[in-house]
C-alpha positions as CSV (number, residue, x, y, z in Angstrom):
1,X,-74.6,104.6,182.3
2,X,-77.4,106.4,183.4
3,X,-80.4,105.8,186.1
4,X,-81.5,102.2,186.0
5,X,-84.5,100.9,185.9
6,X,-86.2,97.8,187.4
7,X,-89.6,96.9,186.2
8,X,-92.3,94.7,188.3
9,X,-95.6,93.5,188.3
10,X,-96.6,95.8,191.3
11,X,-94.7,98.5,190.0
12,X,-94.0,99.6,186.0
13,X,-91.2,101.8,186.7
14,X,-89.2,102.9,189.8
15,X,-86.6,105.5,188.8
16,X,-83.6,106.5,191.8
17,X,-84.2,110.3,192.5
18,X,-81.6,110.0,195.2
19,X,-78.9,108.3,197.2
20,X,-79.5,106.4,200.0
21,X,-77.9,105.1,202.8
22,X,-77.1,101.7,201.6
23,X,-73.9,99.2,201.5
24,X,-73.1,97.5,197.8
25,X,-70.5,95.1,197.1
26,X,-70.2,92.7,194.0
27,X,-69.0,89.5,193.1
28,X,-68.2,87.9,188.9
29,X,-69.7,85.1,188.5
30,X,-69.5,82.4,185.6
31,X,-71.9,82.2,182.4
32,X,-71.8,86.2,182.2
33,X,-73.2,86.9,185.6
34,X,-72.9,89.0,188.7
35,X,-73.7,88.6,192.4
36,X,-75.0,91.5,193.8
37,X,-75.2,92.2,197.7
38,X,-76.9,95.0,199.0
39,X,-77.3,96.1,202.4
40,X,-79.7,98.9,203.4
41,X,-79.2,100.9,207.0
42,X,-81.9,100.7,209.1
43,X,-82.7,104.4,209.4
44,X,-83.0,104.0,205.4
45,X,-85.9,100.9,205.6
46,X,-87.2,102.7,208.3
47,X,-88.5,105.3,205.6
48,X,-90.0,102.2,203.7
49,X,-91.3,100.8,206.6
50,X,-93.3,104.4,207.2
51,X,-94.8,104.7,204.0
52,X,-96.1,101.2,203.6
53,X,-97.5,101.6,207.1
54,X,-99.5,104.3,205.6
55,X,-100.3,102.6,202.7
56,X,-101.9,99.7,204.9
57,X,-103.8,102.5,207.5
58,X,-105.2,104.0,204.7
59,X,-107.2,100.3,203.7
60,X,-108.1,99.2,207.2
61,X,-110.7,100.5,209.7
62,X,-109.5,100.4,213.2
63,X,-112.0,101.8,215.7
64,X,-111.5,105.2,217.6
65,X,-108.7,106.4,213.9
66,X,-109.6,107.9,210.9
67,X,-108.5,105.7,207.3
68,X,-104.9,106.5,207.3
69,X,-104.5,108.3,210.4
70,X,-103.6,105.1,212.6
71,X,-100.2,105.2,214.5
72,X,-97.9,102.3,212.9
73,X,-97.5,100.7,216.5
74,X,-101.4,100.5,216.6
75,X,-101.2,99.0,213.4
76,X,-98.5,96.7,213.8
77,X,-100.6,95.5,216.8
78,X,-104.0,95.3,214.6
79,X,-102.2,93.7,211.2
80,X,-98.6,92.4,212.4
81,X,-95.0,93.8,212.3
82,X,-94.5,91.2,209.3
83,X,-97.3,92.2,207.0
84,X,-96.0,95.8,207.2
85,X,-92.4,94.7,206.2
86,X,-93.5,92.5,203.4
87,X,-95.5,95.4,202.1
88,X,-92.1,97.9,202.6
89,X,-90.4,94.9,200.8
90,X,-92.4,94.9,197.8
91,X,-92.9,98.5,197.4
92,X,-88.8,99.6,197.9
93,X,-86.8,96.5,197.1
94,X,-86.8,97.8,193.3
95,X,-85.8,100.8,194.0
96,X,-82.6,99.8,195.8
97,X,-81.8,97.0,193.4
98,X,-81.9,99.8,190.6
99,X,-80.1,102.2,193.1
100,X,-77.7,99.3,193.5
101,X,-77.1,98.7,189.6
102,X,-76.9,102.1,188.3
103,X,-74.2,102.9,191.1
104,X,-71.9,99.5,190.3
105,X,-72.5,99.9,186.5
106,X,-73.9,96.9,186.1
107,X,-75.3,96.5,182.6
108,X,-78.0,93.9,183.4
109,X,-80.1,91.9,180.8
110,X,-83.6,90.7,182.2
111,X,-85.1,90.4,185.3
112,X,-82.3,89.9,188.9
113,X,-83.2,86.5,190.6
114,X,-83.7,87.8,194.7
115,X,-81.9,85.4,197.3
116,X,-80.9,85.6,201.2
117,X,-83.8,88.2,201.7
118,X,-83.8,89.5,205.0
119,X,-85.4,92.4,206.4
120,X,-86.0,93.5,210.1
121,X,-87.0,97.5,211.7
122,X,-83.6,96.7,213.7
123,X,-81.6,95.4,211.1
124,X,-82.8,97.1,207.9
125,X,-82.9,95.2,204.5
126,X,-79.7,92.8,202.6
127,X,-80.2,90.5,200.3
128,X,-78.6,89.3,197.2
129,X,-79.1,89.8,193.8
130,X,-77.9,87.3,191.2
131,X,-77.6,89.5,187.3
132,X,-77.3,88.6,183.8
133,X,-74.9,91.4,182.5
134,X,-74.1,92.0,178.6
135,X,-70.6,90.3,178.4
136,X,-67.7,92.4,177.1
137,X,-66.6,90.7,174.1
138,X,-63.2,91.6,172.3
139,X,-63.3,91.5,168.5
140,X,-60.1,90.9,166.5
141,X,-59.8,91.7,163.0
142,X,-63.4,93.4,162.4
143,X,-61.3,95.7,159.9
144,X,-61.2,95.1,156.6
145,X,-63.7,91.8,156.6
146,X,-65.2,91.1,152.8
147,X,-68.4,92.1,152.1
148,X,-70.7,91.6,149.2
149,X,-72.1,94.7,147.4
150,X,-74.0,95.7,143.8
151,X,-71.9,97.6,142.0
152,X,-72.1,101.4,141.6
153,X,-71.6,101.4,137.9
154,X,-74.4,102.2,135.7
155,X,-74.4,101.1,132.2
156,X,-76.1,102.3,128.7
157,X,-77.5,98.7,128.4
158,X,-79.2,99.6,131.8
159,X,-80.5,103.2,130.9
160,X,-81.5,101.4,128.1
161,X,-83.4,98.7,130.0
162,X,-85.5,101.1,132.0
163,X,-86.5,103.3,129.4
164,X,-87.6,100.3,127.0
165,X,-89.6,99.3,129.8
166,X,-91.2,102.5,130.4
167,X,-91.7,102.5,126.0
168,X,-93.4,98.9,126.7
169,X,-95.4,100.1,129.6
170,X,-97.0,103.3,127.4
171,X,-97.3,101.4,124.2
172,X,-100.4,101.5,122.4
173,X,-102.2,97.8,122.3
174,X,-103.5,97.1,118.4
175,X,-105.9,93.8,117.5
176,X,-103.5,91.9,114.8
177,X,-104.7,88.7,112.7
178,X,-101.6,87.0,113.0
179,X,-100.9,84.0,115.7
180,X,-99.8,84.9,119.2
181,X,-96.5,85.4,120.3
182,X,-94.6,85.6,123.7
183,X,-94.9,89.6,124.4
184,X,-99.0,89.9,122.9
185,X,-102.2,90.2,124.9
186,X,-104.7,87.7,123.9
187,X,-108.4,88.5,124.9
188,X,-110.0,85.1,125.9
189,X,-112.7,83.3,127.6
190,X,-111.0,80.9,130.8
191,X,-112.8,78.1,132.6
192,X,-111.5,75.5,134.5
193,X,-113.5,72.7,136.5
194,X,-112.7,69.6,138.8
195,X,-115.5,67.1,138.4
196,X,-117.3,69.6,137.6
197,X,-116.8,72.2,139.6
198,X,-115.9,75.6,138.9
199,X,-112.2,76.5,140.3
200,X,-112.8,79.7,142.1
201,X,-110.4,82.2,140.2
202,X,-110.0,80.3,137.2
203,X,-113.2,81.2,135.3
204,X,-113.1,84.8,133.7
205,X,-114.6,86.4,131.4
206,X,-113.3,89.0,128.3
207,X,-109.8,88.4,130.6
208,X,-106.5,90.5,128.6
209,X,-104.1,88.1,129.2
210,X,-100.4,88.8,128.5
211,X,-98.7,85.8,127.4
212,X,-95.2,84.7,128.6
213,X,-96.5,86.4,132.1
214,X,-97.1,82.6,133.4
215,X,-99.5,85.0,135.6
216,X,-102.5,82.5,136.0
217,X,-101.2,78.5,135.2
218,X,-97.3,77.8,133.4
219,X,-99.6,75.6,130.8
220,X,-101.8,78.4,129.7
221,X,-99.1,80.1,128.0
222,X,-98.2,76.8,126.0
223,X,-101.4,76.6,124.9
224,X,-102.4,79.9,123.5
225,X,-98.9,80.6,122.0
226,X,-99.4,80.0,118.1
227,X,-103.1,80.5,118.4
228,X,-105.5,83.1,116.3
229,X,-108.7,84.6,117.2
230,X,-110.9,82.1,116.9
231,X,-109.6,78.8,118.2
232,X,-110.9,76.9,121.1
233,X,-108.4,74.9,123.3
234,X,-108.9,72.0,125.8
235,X,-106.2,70.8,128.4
236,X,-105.4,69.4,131.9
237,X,-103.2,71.5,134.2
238,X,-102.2,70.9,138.0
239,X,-103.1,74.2,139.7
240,X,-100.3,76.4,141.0
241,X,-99.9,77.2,144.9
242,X,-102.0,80.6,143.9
243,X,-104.9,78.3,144.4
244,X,-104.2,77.9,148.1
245,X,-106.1,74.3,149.3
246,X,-106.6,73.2,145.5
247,X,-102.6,73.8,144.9
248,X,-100.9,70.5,142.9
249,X,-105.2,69.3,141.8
250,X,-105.8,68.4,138.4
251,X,-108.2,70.7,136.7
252,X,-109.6,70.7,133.3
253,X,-109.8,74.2,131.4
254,X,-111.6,75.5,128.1
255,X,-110.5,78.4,126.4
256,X,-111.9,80.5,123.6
257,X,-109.4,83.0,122.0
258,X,-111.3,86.0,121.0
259,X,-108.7,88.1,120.1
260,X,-105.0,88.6,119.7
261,X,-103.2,92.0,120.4
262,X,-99.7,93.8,119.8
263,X,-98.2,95.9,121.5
264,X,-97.1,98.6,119.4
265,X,-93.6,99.9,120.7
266,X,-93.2,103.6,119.8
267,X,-89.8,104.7,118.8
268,X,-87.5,106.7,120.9
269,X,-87.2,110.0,119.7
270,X,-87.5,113.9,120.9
271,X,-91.0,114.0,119.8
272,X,-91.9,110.9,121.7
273,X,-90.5,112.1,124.7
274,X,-91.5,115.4,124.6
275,X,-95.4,113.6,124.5
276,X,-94.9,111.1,127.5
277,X,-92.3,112.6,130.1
278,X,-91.2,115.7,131.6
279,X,-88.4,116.4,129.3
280,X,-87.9,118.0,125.6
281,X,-85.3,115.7,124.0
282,X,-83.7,112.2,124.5
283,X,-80.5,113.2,125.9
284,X,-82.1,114.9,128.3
285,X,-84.4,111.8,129.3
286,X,-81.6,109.2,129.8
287,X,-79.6,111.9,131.8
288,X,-82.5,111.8,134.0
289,X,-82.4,108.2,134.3
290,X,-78.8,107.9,134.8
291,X,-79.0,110.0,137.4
292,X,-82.2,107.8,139.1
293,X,-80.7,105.0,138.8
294,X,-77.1,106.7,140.1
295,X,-79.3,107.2,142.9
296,X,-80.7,103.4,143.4
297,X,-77.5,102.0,143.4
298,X,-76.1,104.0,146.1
299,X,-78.9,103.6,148.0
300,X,-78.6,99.8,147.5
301,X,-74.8,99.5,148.1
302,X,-75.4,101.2,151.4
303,X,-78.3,98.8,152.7
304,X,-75.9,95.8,151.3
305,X,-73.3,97.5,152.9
306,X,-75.1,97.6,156.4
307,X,-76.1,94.1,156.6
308,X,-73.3,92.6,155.4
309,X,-70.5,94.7,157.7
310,X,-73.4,93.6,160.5
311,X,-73.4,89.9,159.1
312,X,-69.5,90.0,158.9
313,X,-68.7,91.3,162.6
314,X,-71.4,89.0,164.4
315,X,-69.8,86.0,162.3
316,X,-66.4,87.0,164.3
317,X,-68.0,86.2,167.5
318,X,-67.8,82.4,168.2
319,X,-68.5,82.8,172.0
320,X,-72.0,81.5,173.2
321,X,-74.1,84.3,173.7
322,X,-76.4,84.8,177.2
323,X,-80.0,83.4,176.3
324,X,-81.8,86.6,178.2
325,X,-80.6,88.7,175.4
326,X,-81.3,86.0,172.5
327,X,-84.8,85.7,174.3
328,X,-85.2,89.6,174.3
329,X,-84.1,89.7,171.0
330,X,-86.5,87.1,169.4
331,X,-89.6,88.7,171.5
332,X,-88.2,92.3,169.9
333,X,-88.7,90.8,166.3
334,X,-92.2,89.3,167.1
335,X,-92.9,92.6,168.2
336,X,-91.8,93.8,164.5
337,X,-93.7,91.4,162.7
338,X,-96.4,92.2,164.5
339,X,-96.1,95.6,163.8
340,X,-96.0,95.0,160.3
341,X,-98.9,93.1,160.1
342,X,-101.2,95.5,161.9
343,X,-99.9,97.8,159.2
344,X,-102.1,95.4,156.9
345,X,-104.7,95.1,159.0
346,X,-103.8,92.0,159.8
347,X,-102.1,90.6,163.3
348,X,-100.1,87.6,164.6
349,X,-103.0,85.7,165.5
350,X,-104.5,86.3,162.0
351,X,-100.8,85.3,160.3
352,X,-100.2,82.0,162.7
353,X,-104.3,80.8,161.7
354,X,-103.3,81.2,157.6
355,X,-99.9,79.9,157.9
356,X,-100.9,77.3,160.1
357,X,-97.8,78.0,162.2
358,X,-98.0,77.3,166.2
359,X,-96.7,80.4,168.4
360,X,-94.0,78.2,169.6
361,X,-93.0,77.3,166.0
362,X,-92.8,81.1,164.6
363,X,-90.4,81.6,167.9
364,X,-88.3,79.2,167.4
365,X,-88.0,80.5,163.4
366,X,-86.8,83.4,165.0
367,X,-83.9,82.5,167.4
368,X,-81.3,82.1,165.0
369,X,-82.0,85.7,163.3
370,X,-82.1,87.1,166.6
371,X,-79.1,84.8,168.2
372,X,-76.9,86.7,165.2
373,X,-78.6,89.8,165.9
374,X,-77.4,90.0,169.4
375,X,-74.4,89.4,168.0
376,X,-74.0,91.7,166.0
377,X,-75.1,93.9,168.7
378,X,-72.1,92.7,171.0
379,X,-69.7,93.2,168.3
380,X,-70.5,96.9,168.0
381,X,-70.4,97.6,171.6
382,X,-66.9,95.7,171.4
383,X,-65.5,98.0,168.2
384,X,-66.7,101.1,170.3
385,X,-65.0,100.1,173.5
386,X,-61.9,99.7,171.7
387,X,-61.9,102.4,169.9
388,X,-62.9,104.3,172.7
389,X,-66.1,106.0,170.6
390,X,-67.4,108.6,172.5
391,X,-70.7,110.9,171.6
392,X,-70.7,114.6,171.6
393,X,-72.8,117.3,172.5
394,X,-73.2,117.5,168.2
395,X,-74.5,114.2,167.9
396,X,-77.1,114.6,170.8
397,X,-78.0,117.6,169.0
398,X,-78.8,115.5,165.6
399,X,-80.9,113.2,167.7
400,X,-83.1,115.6,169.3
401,X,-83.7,117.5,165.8
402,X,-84.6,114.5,163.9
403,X,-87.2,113.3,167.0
404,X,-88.7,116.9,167.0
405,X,-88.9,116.6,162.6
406,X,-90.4,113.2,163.2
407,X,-92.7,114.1,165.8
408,X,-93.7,117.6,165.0
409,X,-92.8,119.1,168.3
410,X,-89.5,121.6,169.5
411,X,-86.3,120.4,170.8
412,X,-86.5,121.7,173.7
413,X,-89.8,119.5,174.2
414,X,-88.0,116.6,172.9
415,X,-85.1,117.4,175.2
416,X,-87.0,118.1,178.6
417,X,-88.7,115.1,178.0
418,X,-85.5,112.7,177.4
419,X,-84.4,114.9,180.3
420,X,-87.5,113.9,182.3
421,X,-87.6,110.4,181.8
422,X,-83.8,110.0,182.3
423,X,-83.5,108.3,178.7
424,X,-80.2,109.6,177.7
425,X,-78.4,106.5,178.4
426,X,-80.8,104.6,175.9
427,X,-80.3,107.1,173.0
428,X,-76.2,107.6,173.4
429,X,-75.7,103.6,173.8
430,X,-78.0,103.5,170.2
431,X,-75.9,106.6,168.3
432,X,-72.5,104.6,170.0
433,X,-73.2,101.7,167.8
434,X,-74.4,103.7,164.6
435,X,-71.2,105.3,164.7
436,X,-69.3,101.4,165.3
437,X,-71.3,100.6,162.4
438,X,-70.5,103.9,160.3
439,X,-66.4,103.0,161.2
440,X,-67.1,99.2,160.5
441,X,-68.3,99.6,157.3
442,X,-65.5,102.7,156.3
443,X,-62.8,100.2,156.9
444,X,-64.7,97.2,155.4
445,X,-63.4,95.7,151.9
446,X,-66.7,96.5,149.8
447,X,-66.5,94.2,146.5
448,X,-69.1,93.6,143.7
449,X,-70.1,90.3,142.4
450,X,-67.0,90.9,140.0
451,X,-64.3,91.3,142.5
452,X,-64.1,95.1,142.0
453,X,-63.5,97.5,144.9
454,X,-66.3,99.8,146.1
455,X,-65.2,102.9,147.2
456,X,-67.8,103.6,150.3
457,X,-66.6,107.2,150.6
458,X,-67.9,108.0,147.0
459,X,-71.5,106.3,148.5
460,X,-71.3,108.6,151.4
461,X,-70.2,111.8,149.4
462,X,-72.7,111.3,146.6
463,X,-75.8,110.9,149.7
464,X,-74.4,114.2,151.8
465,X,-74.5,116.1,148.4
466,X,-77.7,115.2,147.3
467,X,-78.8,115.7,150.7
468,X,-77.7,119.7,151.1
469,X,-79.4,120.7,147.8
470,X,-82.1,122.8,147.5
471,X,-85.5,121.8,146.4
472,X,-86.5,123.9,143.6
């Protein structure tokens, strides 16, 4: 573990640059916790009782002393022995609770609660400090649990699929005097009106409307299948939930079919793909789609393979977890979401107003998600403790070239920087449970929705392949 840190209102971030002369014992409590004492030597809170002396001389004026130049016996006298220890309190106490953690290897979860606080020049400074740790959870039989996964197997009827599609999608569009049918475009005239009223969205003009697409009202589709150019057509419809506040009203609509079109599949030959695609012949054009969609699958077995090896392990866990971490957790995927909406140009705020959703509502959606998440989380550590996963030299290396890739700066930035802010400890406890997560998933039993075996070192293979070619 490396150098702890305690955060507090006064102060962001205290990081331990050395040892200091201080007593430590601990004590395991119940419910995941552990009682902390520390006791600091009174030559030790002496030095804390210094600087906040000059802290407090530097905002007083005393007559016949500069600001800050005021002996602390003067001061003491002026602003009282006790003011100076509360301010030496405040400023060192997190220090040598961190001090105190990091040296135990304690791996606490939220904030320490501070009891039997005493602190005197004579004495120096004890007091207790009650932790939330992580619990250390064993997990039994987290090899080999089921999990779900597409299958890798790509058909012809599939290549066949996506290449139709891409026909239907570059397809010519021809007027045709015949009625429409599921599959044409029909070129109409919509209104629609509540008591009179225009339905915003529901009055367009010259509007290509693809029928079968069920893209603006289910009854629309009914109506104008069977219909030429030509015909006029009256019905009542409930609006859809498209309409936001008018969703589930009655509406009347009018509609004037102007026109009805087909689309005009081309068929699949070299000369037609030689026009519309990068390739000279068929054969060549499905191989190129076999292999995308090759490609898709893997990429889709591995994300199914991720959550559901993460989904599997958590479900092992039946202990109740400590609500710090589901807390953390849930605030963690607000913070996500949030993310993600600012991404849009939207934020929380702006989602809670359209949704109607309270705050309180939208975190309570999110404690069961984050309750399995944590978890999950515990499992992993648990896998890697028992199999006694360790990270190399090689996999710090990885880490620091994909930051410097990502961030556009050296290595050796990336490193003096990790080095500087003591963040190690952070980084090997996240590639520890990527590689928990890499052995859970090896040893899983992956299965399609047709009981097959999928072979996870073929997913793997295929991805560190694709990965060393050279772009052309």
């Amino acid at each position: 573990m490396g150098v702890a840190t305690i955060r507090s209102p006064d102060d962001p971030e205290i990081e331990i640059a050395q040892k200091r002369a201080m007593k430590i014992s601990t004590k395991p409590l119940e419910n995941s916790q552990v009682l902390l004492h520390v006791e600091v030597e009174p030559e030790e809170f002496d030095k804390a009782l210094e600087r906040a002396a000059h802290e407090i001389a530097g905002s007083v004026k005393i007559p016949g002393f500069r600001k800050g130049k005021v002996p602390r016996q003067v001061l003491e006298a002026r602003v009282g022995a006790e003011a100076i220890t509360e301010e030496a309190v405040r400023q060192s106490l997190p220090g040598y609770l961190a001090e105190a953690v990091t040296t135990e290897d304690i791996d606490v979860i939220g904030r320490p609660s501070i009891d039997n606080l005493e602190a005197e020049s004579a004495s120096g400074l004890s007091f207790d400090a009650t932790c939330d740790v992580r619990p250390e959870i064993e997990v039994a039989d987290w090899a080999g649990v089921e999990v779900e996964v597409p299958s890798l197997e790509v058909t012809d009827e599939d290549i066949d699929e996506q290449i139709n599609a891409f026909r239907r999608q570059s397809a010519p569009v021809e007027e045709v005097s015949r009625p429409a049918t599921e599959g044409d475009f029909v070129l109409i005239d919509l209104n629609g009106h509540i008591h009179d009223e225009e339905v915003p969205g529901a009055n367009l003009a010259d509007f290509l409307y693809e029928v079968g697409s069920a893209m603006v009202l289910d009854a629309l589709d009914d109506e104008v299948t069977g219909k030429r150019a030509g015909d006029i057509l009256k019905f009542n419809a409930a609006l859809p939930e498209s309409f936001g506040e008018l969703a589930g009203q009655e509406a009347s609509f009018s509609v004037i079919v102007k026109e009805v079109r087909e689309r005009r599949i081309p068929e699949l030959d070299d000369d037609w793909v030689d026009d519309n695609t990068e390739f000279d012949t068929v054969e060549e054009f499905r191989s190129d789609v076999r292999d995308r969609l090759e490609q898709m699958r893997r990429s889709s077995v591995a994300t199914a393979a991720r959550e559901g090896t993460l989904s599997a392990i958590a479900d092992l866990i039946t202990e109740s977890v400590p609500e710090p971490l589901v807390e953390e957790e849930s605030h963690h995927i607000l913070e996500m979401m949030n993310i993600r909406l600012q991404m849009q140009g939207l934020d929380l705020g702006m989602y809670l107003k359209a949704t109607g959703t309270s705050l309180e509502d939208l975190i309570a959606e999110q404690r069961e998600p984050a309750e399995r998440n944590v978890k999950a989380d515990l499992a992993l550590r648990a896998i890697a403790r028992q199999e006694a996963l360790e990270v190399a030299e090689e996999d710090r290396a990885k880490h620091v070239s994909a930051m410097a890739e990502r961030t556009d700066r050296s290595a050796d930035e990336i490193r003096e920087s990790i080095d500087k802010t003591r963040g190690w400890s952070a980084i090997e406890a996240d590639i520890i449970r990527h590689k928990a997560l890499d052995l859970a998933i090896e040893k899983a039993a992956l299965k399609d929705d047709q009981g097959n075996s999928v072979d996870w070192s073929a997913v793997i293979r295929e991805d560190e392949e694709n990965a060393e070619e050279p772009e052309a």
